[in-house]
Structure formats: C-alpha cells, structure tokens
C-alpha positions, 0 to 999 in steps of 0.5 A, a space after each residue: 496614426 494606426 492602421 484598422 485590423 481586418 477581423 481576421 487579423 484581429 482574431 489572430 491577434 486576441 488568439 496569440 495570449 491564449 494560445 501562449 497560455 494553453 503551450 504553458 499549461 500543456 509543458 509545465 510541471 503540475 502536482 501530480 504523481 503517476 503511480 503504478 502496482 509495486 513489489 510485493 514482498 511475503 513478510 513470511 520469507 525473505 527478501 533479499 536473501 535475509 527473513 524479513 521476521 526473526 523471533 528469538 525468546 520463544 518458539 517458531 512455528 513453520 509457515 507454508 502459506 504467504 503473507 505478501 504485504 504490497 505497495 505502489 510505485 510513484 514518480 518521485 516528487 521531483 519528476 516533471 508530471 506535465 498535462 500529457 502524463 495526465 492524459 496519457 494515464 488517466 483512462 489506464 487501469 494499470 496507472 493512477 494519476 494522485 496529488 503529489 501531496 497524497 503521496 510525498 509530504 509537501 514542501 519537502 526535498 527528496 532526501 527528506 522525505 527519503 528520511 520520513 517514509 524511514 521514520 514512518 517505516 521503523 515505527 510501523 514495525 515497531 507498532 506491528 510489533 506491540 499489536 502481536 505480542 498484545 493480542 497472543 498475550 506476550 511480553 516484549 521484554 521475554 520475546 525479542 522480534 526483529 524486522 527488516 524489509 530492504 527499499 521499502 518505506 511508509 507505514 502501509 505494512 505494518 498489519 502484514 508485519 503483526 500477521 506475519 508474527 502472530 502466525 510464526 508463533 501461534 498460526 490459528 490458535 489450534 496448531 494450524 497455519 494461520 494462512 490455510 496454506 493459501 497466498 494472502 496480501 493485503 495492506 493497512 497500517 496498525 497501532 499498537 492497540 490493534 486497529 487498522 488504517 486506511 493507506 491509498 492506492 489500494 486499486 493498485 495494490 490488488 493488481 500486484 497482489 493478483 500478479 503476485 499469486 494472491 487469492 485474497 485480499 485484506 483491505 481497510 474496511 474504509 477502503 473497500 470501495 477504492 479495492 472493489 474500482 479495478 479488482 482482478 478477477 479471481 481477487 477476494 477481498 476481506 475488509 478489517 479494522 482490527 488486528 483482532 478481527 483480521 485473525 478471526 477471519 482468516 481462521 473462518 476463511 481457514 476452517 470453514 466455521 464462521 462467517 467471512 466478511 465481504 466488501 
C-alpha cells in the first residue's frame, strides 16, 4: 500500500536528482585551464645569468634595444578546474579560461607533455635558427649559433629567437639597431623558411609586454583580433607573416622611411 505525495513533497522529491546533479557539476573537474600573463624574457640578454644567444664563426654587434619574447601561465594539466574557477575568472582581463586541449596535448601525463613542449622548444630554436642565417644569406656551417632559455618551453618564441640573431649580427642592414633602441615583444612560431605562425593567448601576452616595458608589439597577422581584445594602453601592434617583413618593418618603425603596418 503506498501513501499519495502532497504537491510539496512531490516537488522535493523530483527536486532531489537535480539538485545531486548541479552539486556535481559545480565540484567536478572540467576541461579547462586558467591562464594568466607569464615571464617575458629579452632574447637580447641574458636569463638566469647566461645569453640567451651566443654566436661564434662571425662578428657581433652590440644591442641597446630589447627583444622580450613572451608567454602565458596555465594551471597544469593536472590541477582540478571546477565550474567556480570558470566563473570566478571568465569577466577578469587578467585571466583567460581555454580548453585544456589548446594548451597541453590530450591524453597526456604530465611528464609528457613536460617532454613535448622541450621537443617543440629545441626545434623552434633550431628552425629560428635556419630562418636567420637564410635571410642575412649565412652558412650554418661557418656561423655557429647556440640558444638557451631556462623553464621555457613551446614553439612560441621562435620569431624573437631569428630577430634576436639577425640583430646581433647585422641590426637594420645600415649599421643601425634593429630595435631603434626601443623595447619591442612579440610572439610567433617561425619555420625555416621564414613564415610566422599563429600561437594563442596573444591577449595575454600584450598585458606582460606592456608590464614588462614594451611599446610595441609583433603579433601573427591571423591573431590580430584576439591582440586588439585586451590591449594595454600605450601597446602598438605590428602584425607579421614573415620573417622578411617583420624586418622591413621594424626598420621603417626605425627610420621613419616606409610604411608600418597596423591591425
């Protein structure tokens, strides 16, 4: 024999499934990451008390300007993102919540993915490399180029690396700093033939490039949208698609001669 449900009861009663379900889904892990501005690092100088670029096999020009190469901090693919850390960080300017999949590899542990942002890291260098010595019309077999950036991993600075070469060995062509003297980040993968990549997180990377002394920006041409959402005041930004153009650009930045390009 079963006794009848008053209305109220019954609506407690249906209620109790979902309330179980909107407690799960507000405390369980979701696949996202929280991402915030990271180090800057100008490939110019040191880091860590060592050059981040050192050429032997053909002479060396001083650099006063900056070339700050940047990146972006994440929780670790491990860390617990519930639906609280998404709310909590969705409207902030400082924070960007992002699939976990746009930053770590899917499916992998930790370490591996440790391993790939080092695989992906040695072969920017090594690309950023060739791209440099191309363009100034160099041998890598005469000219020997070492780079080293501590806790830094990711394909993402490698147009900085082929700047920071091209500068220290020719500047703007004419004797001149490639930079202007001025402090210049950006962001971009290269391939050896010279053409810049897309990256991500270029909203963010404009903040640390603005706390970090920057007037200018390079950014991938595709990107320019994303660079524009958050841009600090006092930020100009430069799109690029090639190593090629990136140059002649910064030497009509330089000289005043020539058009700069805008997003």
């Amino acid at each position: 024999m079963f006794s009848r449900l008053t209305r109220p009861q019954a609506i407690a009663v249906c209620a109790l499934p979902v309330v179980a379900l909107l407690a799960m889904a507000v405390f369980a892990p979701l696949p996202f990451s929280v991402a915030q501005p990271g180090q800057t690092t100008n490939v110019l100088g040191e880091d860590k008390g060592a050059p981040v670029i050192t050429i032997s096999g053909a002479p060396t020009r001083d650099t006063p300007g900056q070339l700050r190469m940047t990146t972006i901090v994440a929780t670790s693919p491990d860390t617990r993102v519930s639906l609280p850390d998404i709310v909590d960080n969705w409207f902030r300017t400082d924070r960007a919540v992002m699939p976990r999949d746009a930053i770590y590899p899917s499916g992998d542990t930790v370490q591996e993915i440790e391993r790939h942002n080092e695989e992906q890291m040695k072969e920017s260098q090594d690309a950023a490399t060739q791209a440099a010595l191309n363009y100034l019309g160099l041998d890598d077999k005469g000219v020997k180029v070492g780079l080293r950036l501590a806790d830094v991993g990711g394909p993402s600075a490698g147009l900085l690396f082929s700047l920071g070469i091209i500068d220290k060995l020719d500047g703007d062509g004419t004797g001149g700093d490639l930079t202007g003297g001025r402090v210049i980040a950006g962001t971009g993968t290269i391939a050896a033939d010279g053409r810049v990549g897309a990256v991500g997180g270029v909203a963010l990377k404009t903040q640390a490039a603005k706390r970090d002394g920057a007037t200018v920006f390079l950014v991938p041409k595709a990107e320019c949208a994303d660079a524009r959402a958050e841009l600090p005041k006092g930020l100009r930004l430069i799109p690029v698609t090639t190593l090629k153009s990136t140059v002649t650009s910064l030497v009509a930045l330089e000289t005043g001669k020539g058009s700069v390009p805008s997003c």
